[in-house]
LOTIVEX-830982 format. One record per atom (N, C-alpha, C, O): residue in one letter; atom name; z, y, x. Coordinates in nm, 4 decimals. Example, Ala and Ser with C-alpha at 12.3 -4.5 7.8 and 13.67 -1.06 7.14 Angstrom:
% residues 2
(r "A"; "N"; (0.7800; -0.5690; 1.3190))
(r "A"; "CA"; (0.7800; -0.4500; 1.2300))
(r "A"; "C"; (0.7800; -0.3300; 1.3200))
(r "A"; "O"; (0.8465; -0.3319; 1.4236))
(r "S"; "N"; (0.7080; -0.2250; 1.2850))
(r "S"; "CA"; (0.7140; -0.1060; 1.3670))
(r "S"; "C"; (0.7870; 0.0030; 1.2900))
(r "S"; "O"; (0.8039; 0.1138; 1.3409))
This chain:
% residues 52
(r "X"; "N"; (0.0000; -0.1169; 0.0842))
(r "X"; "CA"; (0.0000; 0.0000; 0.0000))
(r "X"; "C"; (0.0000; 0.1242; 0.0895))
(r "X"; "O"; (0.0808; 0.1425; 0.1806))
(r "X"; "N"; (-0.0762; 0.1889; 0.0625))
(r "X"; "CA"; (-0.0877; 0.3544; 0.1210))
(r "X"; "C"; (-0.0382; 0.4520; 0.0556))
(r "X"; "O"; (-0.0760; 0.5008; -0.0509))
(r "X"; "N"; (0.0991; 0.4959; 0.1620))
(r "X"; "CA"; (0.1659; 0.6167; 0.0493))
(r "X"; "C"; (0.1447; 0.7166; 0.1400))
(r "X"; "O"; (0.0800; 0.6919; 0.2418))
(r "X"; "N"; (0.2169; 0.8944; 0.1060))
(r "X"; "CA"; (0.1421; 0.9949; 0.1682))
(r "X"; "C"; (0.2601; 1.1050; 0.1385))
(r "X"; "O"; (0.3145; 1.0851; 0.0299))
(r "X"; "N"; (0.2966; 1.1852; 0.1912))
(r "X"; "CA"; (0.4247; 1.2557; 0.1542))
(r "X"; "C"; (0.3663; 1.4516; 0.1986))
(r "X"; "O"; (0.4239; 1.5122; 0.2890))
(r "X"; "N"; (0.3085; 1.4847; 0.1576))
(r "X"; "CA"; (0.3064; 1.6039; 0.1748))
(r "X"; "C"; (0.3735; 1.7419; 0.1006))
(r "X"; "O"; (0.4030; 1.7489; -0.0187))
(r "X"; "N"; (0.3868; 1.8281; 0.1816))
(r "X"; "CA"; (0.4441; 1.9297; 0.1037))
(r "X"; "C"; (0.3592; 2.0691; -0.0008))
(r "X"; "O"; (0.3123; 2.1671; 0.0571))
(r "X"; "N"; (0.3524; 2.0561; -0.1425))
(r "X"; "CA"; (0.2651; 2.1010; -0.1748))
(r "X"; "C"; (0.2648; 2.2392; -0.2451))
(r "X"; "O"; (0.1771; 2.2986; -0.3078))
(r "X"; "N"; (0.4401; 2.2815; -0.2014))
(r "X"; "CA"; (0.5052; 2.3917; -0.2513))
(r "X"; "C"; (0.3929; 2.4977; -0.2239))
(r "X"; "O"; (0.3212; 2.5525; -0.3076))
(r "X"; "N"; (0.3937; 2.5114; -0.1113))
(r "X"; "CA"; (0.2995; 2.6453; -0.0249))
(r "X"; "C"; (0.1592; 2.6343; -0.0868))
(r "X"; "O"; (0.1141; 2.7484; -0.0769))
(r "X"; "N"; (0.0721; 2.5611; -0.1421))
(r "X"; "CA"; (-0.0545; 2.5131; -0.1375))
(r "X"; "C"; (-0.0604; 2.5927; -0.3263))
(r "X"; "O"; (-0.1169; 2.6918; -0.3726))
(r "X"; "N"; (0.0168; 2.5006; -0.3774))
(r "X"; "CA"; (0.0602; 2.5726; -0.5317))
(r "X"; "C"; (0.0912; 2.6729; -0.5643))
(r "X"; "O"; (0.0625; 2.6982; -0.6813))
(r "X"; "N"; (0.1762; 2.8020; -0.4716))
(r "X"; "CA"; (0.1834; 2.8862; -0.4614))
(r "X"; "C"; (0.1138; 2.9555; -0.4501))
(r "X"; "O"; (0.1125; 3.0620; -0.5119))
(r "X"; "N"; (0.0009; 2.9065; -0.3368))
(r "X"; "CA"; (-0.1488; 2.9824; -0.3192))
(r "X"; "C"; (-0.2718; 3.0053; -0.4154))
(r "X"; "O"; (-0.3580; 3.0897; -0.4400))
(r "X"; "N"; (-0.2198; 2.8530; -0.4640))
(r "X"; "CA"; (-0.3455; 2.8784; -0.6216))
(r "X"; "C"; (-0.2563; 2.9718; -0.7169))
(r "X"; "O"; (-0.3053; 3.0823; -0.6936))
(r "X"; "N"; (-0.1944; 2.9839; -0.7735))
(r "X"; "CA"; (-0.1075; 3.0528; -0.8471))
(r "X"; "C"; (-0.1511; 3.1588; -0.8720))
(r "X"; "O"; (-0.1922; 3.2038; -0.9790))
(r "X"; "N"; (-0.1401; 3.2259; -0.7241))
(r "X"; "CA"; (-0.1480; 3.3800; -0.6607))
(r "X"; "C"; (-0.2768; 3.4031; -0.6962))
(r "X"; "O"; (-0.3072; 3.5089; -0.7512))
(r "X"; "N"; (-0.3945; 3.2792; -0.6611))
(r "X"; "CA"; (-0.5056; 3.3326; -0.6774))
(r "X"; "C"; (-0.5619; 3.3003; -0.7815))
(r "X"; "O"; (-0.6826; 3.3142; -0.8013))
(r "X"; "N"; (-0.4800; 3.2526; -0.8616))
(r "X"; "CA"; (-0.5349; 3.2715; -0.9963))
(r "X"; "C"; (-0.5074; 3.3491; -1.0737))
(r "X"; "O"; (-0.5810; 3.3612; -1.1716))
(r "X"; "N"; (-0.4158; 3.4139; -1.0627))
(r "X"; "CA"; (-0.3224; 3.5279; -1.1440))
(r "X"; "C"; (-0.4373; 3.6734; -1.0937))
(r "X"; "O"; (-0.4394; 3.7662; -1.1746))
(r "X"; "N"; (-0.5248; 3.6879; -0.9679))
(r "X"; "CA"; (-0.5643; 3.7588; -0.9363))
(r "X"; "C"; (-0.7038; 3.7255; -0.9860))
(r "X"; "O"; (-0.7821; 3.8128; -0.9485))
(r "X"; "N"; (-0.7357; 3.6740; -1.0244))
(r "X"; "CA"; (-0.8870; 3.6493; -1.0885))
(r "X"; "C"; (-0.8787; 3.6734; -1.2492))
(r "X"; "O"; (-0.9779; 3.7194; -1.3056))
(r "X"; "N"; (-0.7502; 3.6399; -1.3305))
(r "X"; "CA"; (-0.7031; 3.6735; -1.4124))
(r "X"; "C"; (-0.7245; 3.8224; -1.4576))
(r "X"; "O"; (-0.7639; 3.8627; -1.5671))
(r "X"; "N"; (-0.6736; 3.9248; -1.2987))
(r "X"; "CA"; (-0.6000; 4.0607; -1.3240))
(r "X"; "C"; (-0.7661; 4.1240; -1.3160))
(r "X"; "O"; (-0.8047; 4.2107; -1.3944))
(r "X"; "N"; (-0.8413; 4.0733; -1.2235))
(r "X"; "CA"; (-0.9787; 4.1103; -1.2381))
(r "X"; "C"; (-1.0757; 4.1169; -1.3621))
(r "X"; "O"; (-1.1435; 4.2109; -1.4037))
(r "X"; "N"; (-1.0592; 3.9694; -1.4149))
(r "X"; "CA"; (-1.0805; 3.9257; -1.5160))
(r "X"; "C"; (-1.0591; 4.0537; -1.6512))
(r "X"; "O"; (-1.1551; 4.1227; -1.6857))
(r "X"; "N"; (-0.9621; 4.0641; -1.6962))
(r "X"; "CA"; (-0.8885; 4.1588; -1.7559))
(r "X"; "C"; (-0.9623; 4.3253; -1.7234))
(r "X"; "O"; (-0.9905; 4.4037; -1.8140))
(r "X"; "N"; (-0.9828; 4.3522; -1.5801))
(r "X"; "CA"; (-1.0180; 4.5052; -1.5897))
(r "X"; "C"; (-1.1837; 4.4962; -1.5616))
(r "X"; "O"; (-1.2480; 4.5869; -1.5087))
(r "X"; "N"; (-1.2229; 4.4069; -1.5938))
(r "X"; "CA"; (-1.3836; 4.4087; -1.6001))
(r "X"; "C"; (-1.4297; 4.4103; -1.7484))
(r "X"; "O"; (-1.5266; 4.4747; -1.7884))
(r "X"; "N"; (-1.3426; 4.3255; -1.8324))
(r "X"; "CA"; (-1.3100; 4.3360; -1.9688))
(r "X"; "C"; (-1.3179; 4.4726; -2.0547))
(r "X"; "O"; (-1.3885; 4.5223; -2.1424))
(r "X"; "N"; (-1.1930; 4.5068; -1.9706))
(r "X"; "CA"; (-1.1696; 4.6104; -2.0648))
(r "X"; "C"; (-1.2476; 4.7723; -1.9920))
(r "X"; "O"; (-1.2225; 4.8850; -2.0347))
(r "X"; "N"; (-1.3429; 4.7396; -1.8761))
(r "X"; "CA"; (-1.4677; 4.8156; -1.8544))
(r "X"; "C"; (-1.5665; 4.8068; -1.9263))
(r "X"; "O"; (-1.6602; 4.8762; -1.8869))
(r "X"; "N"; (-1.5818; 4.7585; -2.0024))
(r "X"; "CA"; (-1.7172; 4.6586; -2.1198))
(r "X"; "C"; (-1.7780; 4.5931; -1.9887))
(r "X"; "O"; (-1.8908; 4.6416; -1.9813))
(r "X"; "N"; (-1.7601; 4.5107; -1.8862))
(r "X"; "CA"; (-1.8448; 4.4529; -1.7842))
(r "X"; "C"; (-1.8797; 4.3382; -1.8229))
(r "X"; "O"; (-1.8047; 4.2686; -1.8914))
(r "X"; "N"; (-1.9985; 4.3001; -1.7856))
(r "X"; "CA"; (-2.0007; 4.1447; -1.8251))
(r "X"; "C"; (-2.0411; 4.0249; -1.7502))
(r "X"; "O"; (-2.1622; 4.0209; -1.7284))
(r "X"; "N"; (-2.0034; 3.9706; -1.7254))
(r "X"; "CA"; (-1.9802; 3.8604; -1.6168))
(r "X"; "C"; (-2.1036; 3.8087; -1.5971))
(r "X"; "O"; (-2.1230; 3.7458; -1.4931))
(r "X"; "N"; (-2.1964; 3.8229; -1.6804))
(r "X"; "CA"; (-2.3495; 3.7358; -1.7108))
(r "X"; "C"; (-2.4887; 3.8118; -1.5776))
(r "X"; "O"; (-2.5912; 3.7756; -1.5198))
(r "X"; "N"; (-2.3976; 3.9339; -1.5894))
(r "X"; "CA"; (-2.5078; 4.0350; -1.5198))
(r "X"; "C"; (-2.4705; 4.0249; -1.3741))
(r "X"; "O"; (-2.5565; 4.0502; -1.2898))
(r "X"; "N"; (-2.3307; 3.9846; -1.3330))
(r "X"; "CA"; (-2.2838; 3.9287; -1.1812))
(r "X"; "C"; (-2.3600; 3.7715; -1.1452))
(r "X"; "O"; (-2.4300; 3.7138; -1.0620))
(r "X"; "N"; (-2.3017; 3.7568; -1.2513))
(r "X"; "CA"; (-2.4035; 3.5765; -1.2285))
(r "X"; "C"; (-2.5526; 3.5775; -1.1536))
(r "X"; "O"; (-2.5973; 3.5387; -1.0456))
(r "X"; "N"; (-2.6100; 3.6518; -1.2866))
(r "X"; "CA"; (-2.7467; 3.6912; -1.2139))
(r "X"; "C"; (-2.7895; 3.7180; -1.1209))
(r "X"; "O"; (-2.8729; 3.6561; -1.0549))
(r "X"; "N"; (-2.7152; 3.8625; -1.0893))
(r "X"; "CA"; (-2.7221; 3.9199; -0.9359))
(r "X"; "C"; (-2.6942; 3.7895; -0.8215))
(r "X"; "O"; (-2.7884; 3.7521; -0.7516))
(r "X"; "N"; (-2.6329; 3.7605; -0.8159))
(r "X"; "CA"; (-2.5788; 3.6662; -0.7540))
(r "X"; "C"; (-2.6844; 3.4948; -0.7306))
(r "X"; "O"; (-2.6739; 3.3981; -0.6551))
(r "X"; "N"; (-2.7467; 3.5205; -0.8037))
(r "X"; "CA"; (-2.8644; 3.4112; -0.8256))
(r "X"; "C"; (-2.9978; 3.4604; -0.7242))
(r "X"; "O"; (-3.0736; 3.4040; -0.6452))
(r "X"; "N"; (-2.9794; 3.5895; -0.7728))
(r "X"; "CA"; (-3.1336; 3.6702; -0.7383))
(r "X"; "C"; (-3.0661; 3.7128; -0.5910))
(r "X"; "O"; (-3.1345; 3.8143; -0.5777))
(r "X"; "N"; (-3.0058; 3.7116; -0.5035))
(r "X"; "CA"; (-2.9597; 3.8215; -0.4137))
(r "X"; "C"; (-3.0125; 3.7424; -0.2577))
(r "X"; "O"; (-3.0146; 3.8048; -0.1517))
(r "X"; "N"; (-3.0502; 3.6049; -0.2695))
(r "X"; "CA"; (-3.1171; 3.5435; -0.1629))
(r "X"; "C"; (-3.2588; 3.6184; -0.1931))
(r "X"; "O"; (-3.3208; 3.6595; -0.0950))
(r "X"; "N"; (-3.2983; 3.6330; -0.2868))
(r "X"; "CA"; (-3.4244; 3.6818; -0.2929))
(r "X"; "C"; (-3.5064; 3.8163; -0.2289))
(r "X"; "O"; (-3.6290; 3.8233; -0.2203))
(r "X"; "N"; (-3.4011; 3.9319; -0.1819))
(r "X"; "CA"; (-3.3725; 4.0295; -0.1250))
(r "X"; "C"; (-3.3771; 4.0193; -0.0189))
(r "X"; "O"; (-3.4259; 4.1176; 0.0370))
(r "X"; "N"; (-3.3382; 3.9165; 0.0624))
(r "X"; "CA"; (-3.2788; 3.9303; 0.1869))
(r "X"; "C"; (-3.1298; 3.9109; 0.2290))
(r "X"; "O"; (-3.0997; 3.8505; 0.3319))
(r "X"; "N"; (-3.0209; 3.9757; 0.1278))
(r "X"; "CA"; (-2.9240; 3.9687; 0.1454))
(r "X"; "C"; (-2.8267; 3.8364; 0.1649))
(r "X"; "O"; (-2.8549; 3.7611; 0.0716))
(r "X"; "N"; (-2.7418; 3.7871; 0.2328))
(r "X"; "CA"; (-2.6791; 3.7027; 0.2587))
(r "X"; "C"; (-2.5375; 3.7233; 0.2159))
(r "X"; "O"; (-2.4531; 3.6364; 0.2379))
């Protein structure tokens, strides 16, 4: 049997943090009328430019 003992306090903490911050983003793009559909895009098209 293969057991495994790590500590995952610090690791959970980190998602937490960074989810609470995608959240807080989330929230003030919202309430900018922004819409997430038009980042997507960009983001599709932006190799197409040149940009990296």
């Amino acid at each position: 049997m293969i057991t495994a003992s790590a500590v995952t306090g610090a690791l959970a903490r980190r998602l937490i943090d960074r989810a609470a911050a995608l959240a807080k983003a989330r929230a003030v793009m919202t309430a900018r009328g922004g819409d997430a559909r038009k980042w997507r895009k960009a983001s599709l098209l932006w190799p197409l430019f040149g940009g990296e």
